[in-house]
C-alpha positions as CSV (number, residue, x, y, z in Angstrom):
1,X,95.3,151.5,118.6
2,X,95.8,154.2,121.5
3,X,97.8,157.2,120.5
4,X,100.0,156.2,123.0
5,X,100.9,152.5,124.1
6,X,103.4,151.0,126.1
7,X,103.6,147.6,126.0
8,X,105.6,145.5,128.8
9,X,108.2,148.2,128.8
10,X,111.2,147.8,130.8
11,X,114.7,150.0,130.9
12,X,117.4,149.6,132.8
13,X,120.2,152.0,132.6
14,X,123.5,151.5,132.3
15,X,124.1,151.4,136.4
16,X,121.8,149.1,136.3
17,X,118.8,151.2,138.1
18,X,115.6,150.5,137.1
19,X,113.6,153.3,135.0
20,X,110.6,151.2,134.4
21,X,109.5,147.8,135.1
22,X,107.2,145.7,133.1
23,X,105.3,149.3,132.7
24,X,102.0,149.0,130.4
25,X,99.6,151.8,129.9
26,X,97.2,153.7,126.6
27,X,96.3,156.6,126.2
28,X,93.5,157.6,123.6
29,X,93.8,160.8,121.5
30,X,92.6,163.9,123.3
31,X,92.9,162.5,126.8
32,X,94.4,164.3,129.4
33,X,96.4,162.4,131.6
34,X,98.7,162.8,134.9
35,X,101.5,160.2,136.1
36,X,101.7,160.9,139.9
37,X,104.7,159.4,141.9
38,X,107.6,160.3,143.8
39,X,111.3,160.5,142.7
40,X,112.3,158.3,140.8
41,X,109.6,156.0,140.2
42,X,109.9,156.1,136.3
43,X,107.7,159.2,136.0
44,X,110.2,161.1,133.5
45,X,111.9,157.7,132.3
46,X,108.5,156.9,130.2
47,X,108.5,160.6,129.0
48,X,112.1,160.4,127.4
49,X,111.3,157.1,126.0
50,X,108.3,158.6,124.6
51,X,110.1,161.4,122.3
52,X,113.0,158.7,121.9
53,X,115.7,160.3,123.5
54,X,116.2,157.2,125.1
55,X,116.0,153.6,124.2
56,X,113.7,150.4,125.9
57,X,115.8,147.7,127.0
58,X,112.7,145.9,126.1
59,X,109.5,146.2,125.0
60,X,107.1,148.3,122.9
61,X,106.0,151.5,122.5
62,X,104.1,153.0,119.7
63,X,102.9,156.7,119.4
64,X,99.9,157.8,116.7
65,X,100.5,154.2,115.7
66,X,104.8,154.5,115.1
67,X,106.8,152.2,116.8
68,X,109.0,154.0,118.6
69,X,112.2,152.0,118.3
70,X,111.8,151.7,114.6
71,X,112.0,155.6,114.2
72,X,115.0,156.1,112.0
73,X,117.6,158.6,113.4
74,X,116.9,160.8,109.6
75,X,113.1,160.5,110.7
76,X,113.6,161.8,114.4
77,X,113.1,165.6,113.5
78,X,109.8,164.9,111.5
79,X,108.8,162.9,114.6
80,X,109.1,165.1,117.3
81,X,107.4,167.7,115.4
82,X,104.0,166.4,116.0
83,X,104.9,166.5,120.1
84,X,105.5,169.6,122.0
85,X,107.7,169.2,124.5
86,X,108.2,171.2,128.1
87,X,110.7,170.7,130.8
88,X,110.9,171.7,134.3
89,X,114.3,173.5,133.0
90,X,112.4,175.5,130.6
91,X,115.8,176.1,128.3
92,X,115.0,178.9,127.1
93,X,117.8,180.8,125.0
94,X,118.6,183.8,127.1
95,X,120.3,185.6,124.2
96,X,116.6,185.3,122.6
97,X,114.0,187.6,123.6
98,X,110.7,186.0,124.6
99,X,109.2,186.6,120.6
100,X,112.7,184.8,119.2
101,X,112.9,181.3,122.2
102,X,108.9,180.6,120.1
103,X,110.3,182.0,116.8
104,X,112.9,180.0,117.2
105,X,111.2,176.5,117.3
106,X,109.8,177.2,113.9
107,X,113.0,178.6,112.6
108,X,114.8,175.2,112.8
109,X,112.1,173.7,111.0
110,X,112.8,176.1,108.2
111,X,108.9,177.5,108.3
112,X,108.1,180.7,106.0
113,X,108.9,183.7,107.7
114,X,105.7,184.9,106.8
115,X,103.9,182.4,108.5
116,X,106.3,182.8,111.6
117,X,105.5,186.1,111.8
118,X,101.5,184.9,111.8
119,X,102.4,182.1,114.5
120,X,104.2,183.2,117.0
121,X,102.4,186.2,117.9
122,X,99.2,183.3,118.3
123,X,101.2,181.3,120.6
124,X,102.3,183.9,122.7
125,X,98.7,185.2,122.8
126,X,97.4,181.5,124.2
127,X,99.7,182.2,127.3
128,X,98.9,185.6,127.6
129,X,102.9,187.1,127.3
130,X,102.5,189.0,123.7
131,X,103.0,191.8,125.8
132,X,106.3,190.2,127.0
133,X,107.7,189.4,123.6
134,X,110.5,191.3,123.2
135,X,111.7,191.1,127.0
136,X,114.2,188.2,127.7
137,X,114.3,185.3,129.9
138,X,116.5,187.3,132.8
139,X,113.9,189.9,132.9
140,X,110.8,187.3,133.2
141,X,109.6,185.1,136.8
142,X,109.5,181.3,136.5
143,X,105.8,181.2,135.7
144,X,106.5,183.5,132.8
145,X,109.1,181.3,131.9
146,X,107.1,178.6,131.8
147,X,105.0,180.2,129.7
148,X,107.1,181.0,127.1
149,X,108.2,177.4,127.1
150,X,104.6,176.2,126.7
151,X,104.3,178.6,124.0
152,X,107.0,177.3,122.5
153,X,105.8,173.9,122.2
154,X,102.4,174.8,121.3
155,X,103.5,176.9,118.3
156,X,103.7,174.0,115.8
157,X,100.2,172.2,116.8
158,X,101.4,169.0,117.9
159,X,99.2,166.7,118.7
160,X,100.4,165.4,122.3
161,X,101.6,167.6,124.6
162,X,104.2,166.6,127.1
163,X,105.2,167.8,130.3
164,X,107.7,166.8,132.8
165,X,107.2,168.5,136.6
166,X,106.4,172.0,134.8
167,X,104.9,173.1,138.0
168,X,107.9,172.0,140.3
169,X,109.4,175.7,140.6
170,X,106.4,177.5,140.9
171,X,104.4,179.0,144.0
172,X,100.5,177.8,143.9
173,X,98.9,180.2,142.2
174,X,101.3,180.5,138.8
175,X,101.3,176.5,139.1
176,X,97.3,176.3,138.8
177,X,98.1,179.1,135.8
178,X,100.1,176.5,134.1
179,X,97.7,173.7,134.9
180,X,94.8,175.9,133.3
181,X,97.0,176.8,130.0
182,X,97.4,172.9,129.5
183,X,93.6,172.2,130.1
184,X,92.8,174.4,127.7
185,X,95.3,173.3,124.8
186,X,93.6,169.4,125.6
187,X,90.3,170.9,125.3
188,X,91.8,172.3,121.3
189,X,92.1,168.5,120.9
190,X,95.8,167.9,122.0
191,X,96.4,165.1,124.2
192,X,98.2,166.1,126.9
193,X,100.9,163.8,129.1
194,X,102.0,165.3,132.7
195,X,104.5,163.8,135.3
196,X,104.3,165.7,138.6
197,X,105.0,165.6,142.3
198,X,101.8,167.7,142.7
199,X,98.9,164.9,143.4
200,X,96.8,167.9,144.8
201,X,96.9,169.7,141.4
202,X,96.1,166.5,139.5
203,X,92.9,165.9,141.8
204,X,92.0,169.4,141.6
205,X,91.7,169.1,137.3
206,X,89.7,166.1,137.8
207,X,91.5,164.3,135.0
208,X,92.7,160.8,134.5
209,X,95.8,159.9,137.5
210,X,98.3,157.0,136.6
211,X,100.5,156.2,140.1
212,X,103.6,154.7,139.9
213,X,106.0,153.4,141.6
214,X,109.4,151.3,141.0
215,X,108.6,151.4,137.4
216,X,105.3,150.2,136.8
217,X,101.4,151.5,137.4
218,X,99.5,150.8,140.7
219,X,96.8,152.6,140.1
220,X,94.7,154.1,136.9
221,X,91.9,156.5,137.9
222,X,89.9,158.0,135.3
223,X,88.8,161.3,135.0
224,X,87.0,163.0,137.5
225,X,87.5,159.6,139.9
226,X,89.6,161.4,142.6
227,X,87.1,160.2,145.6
228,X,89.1,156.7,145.3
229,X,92.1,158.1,145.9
């Protein structure tokens, strides 16, 4: 099985708008993959489904071969630590400095200090802000928050990566940064998930591009196949 399947997947919130629609797609372990669309065609909808913070309304999904829906609310912790996670909002704790928001992710987990102290300093060295770690958020630019975010979710070695629109508040060149700092955790083995606005960001990483719109796929290029679209 994919390390990612969503099979005939449809939710429908409460106010009865439609997050996804019949929406079906895999995704093999250590692929790299972007879903392109505009507002509100379901792009973040399948994200939260995949780390369960919300429910189907019907339908499957299964990630590294767990149904999703059948992932006890005791069992959710243990779950999520095998994805790394990073919003648009980077929610970083700005009473934290920049060492304690990645210490932080390892802290709840109740991880050795020792190891902590071995980890974090790793992370931060992957996005290139160990010389930033003991500024705070306040004192950092969004592409440095961003960073620290990625860092964040990086510092327990999940195996997918997710991000939702981390590029959305950045100028082109700390946006292509971020886009560079992903490739190279999927080329460490992670498989990496991205909704974004930015179609010319996908094309230009030459990685597989998933369209949607009103809930559902239109079109699955595969990597490097950007001259079809």
């Amino acid at each position: 099985m994919a390390e990612i399947s969503f099979q005939n997947v449809t939710k429908i919130y409460e106010n009865k708008a439609v997050g996804l629609n019949n929406f079906n797609l895999e995704i093999e372990k250590g692929e790299f993959v972007f879903l392109v669309g505009k507002s509100g065609v379901g792009k973040s909808t399948s994200l939260k489904l995949l780390t369960k913070e919300i429910e189907p309304t019907q339908g499957k999904i299964y990630v590294m071969g767990q149904e999703v829906s059948q992932i006890a609310r005791k069992e959710l912790p243990y779950f999520r630590r095998k994805l790394g996670i990073v919003w648009q909002q980077t929610q970083l704790l700005p009473q934290k400095t920049v060492y304690e928001n990645v210490a932080f992710a390892l802290e709840v987990l109740e991880v050795e200090k020792e190891k902590i102290a071995k980890d974090v300093p790793a992370a931060l060295g992957l996005v290139n802000m160990n010389k930033k770690a003991d500024r705070y958020p306040k004192e950092l630019s969004g592409g440095e928050c961003l960073r620290v975010a990625l860092a964040r979710a990086m510092v327990n070695n999940p195996s997918i990566l997710i991000a939702d629109e981390p590029t959305g508040n950045l100028d082109d060149d700390s946006a292509w940064d971020i886009m560079c700092l992903l490739d190279e955790a999927n080329r460490c083995g992670v498989t990496v998930v991205v909704a974004t606005h930015a179609l010319h960001l996908a094309k230009l990483m030459k990685k597989r591009i998933i369209t949607m719109r009103a809930g559902y796929v239109t079109r699955d290029i595969p990597s490097g196949g950007i001259t079809a679209l």
